[in-house]
N, C-alpha and C positions, 0 to 999 in steps of 0.2 A: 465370934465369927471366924469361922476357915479359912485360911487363904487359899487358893486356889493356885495348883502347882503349874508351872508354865505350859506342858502338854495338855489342859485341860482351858488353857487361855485360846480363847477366840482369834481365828487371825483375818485380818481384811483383805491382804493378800490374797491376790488369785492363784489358783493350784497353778500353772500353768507357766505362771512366772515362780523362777527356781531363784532365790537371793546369794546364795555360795555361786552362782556363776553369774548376774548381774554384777556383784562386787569386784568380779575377780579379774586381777590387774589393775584395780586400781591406785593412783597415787595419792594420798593425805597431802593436804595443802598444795597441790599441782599451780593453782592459781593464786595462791597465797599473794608473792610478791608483786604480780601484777595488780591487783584488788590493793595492796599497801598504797601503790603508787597514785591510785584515786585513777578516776576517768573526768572526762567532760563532756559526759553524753547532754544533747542540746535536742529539746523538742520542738521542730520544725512546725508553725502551722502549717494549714495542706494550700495555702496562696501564695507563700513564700517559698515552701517546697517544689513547688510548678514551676517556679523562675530559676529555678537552678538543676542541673543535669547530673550531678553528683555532690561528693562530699568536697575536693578540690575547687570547685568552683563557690561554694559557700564558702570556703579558708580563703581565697582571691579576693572578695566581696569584702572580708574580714579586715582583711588586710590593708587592703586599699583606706577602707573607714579607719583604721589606724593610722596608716598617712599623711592620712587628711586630720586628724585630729593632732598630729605633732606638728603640723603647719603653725606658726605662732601668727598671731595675729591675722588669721586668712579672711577674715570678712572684712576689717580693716583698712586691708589693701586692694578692695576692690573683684575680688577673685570671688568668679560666679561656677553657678555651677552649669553644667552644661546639659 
């Protein structure tokens, strides 16, 4: 069997889009170290997403339930919720 030389390969590529100038300027690894550093991207359902006005206001809510969980012994002491 022939191998079929790269001018005679099929391209999916639309004529129309040119890739020597799509590519050009680009940086290799641009986001590398941010991508190292990991994210916390967090899937909101869309009930809990309605209760809050932004991203700040979910970190607040976050917060707060940290709080309250370093409270030692808070049910103990009688401490309701409001």
């Amino acid at each position: 069997m022939k191998k079929r030389i790269k001018s005679e390969m099929t391209d999916d590529l639309r004529p129309e889009y040119n890739l020597g100038q799509l590519l050009k300027g680009g940086v290799r690894g641009k986001y590398a170290k941010r991508y190292q550093e990991g994210t916390n991207l967090v899937l909101l359902s869309p009930d809990v997403s309605k209760a809050f006005r932004d991203a700040e206001a979910v970190n607040e809510a976050l917060r707060l339930v940290l709080r309250l969980k370093e409270i030692p012994n808070a049910k103990k002491t009688g401490a309701r919720r409001a």
